[in-house]
C-alpha positions in Angstrom: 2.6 -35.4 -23.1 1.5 -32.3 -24.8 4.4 -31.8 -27.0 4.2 -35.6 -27.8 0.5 -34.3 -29.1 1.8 -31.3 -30.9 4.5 -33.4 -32.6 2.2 -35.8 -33.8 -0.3 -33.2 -35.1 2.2 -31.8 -37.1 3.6 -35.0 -38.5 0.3 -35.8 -39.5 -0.2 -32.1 -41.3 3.2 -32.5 -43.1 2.0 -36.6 -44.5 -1.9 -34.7 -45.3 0.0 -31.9 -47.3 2.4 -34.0 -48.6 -0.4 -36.7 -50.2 -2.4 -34.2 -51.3 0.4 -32.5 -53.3 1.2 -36.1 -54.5 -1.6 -36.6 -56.0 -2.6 -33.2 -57.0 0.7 -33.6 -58.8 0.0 -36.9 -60.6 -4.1 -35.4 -61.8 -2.3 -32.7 -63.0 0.4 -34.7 -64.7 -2.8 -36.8 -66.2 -3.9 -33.6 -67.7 -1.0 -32.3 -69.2 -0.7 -35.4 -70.8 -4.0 -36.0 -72.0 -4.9 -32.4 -72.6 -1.8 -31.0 -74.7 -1.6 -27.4 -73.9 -1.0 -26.8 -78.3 -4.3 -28.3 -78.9 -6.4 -27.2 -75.8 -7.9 -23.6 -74.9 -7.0 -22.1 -71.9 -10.0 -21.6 -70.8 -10.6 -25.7 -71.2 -7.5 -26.3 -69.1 -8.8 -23.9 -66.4 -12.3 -25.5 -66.1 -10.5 -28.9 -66.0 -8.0 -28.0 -63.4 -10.7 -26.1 -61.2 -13.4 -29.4 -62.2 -10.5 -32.3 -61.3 -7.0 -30.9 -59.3 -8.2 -28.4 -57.4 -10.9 -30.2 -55.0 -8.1 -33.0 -54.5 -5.4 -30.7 -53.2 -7.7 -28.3 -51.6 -9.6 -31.4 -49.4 -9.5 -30.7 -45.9 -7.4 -27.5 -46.4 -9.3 -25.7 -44.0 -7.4 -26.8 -40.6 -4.1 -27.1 -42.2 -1.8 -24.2 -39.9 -0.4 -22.2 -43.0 3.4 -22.5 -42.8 6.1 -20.4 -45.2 7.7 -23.6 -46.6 4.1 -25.5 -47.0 3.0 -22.3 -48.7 5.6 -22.3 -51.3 5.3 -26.1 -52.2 1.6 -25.3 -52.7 2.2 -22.2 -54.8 4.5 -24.0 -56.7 2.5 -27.0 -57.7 -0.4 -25.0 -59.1 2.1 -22.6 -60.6 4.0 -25.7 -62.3 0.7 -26.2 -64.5 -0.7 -22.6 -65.0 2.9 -22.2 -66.3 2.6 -24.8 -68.4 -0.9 -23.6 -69.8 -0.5 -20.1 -70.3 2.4 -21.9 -72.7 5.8 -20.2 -70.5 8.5 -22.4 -69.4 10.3 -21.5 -66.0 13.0 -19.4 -68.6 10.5 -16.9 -69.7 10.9 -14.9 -66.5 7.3 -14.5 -66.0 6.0 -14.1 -62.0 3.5 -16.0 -60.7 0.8 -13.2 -60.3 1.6 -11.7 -64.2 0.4 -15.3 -65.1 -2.7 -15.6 -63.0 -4.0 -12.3 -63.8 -3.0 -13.7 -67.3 -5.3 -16.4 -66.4 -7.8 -14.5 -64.8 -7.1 -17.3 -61.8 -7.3 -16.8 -58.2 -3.8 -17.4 -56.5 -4.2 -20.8 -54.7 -3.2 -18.9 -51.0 -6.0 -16.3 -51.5 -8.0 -19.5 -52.2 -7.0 -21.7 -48.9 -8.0 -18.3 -46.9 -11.1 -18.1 -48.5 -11.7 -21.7 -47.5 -10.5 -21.3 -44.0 -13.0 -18.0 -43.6 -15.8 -19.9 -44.7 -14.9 -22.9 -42.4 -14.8 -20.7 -39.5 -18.3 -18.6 -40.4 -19.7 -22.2 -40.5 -18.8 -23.4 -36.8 -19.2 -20.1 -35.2 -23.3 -20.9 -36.9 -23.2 -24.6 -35.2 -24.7 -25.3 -31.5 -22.0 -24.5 -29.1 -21.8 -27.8 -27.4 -20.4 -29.4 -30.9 -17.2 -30.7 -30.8 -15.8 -28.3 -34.2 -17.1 -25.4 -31.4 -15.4 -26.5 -28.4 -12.5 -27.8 -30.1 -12.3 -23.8 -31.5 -12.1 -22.7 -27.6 -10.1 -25.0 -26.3 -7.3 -23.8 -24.4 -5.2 -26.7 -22.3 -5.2 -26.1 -18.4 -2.2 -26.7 -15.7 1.3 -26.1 -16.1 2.7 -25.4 -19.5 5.8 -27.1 -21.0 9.5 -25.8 -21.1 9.8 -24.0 -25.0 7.3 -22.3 -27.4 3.8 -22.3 -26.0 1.1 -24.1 -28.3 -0.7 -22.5 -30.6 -4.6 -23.1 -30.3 -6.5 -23.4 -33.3 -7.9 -19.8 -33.1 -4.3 -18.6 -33.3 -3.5 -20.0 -36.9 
């Protein structure tokens, strides 16, 4: 039953990361089309970006369980438009951080921490019989499953 659970859970994480990258990817899209990076400061591209895409992908990021693969589709969504607006193409051998410090951006995993550190500060202030709280400290009781033990939602 329990690994029924954890299957689920993260079937549902991989649809939630893979919509929001969907559609972060077609606001973004939008924006490069709209907004040509030729005729557009930076800076205006930035504010738009941080104003419109952003919020969508980064939506109910803070109880996504941060895995390598999930990480580098992520990275390399946002990276696919700061490329694009600090004006490289994927031949100019430029790395990801020489463009965001470029940018003066924050690098989109630094960000999902952040986001996940403030969601945590806010339900360790919340009464302790709220479910966010509970849910926090829960740890399953009786006889554990054959395989790799579940992770609570303290240990991601």
């Amino acid at each position: 039953m329990d690994s029924a659970k954890s299957s689920f859970s993260s079937e549902y994480l991989e649809l939630d990361i893979d919509n929001k990258l969907k559609n972060f990817l077609k606001i973004t899209g939008i924006l490069n089309n709209v907004f040509r990076p030729q005729k557009i400061l930076k800076k205006t591209r930035i504010k738009l970006y941080n104003t419109l895409a952003l919020p969508v992908l980064l939506y109910g990021s803070e109880t996504w369980t941060n895995k390598a693969s999930d990480a580098r589709r992520i990275t390399a969504a946002v990276m696919k438009y700061m490329r694009r607006t600090a004006g490289y193409t994927w031949d100019n051998y430029k790395t990801n951080a020489q463009i965001a410090k470029e940018l003066k951006i924050t690098q989109i995993l630094d960000k999902l921490l952040e986001y996940k550190r403030r969601w945590m500060q806010h339900v360790n202030r919340i009464p302790r019989n709220r479910l966010p709280r509970v849910t926090k400290y829960y740890s399953p009781t009786g006889r554990r499953s054959h395989g790799r033990p579940l992770k609570r939602f303290l240990d991601t």
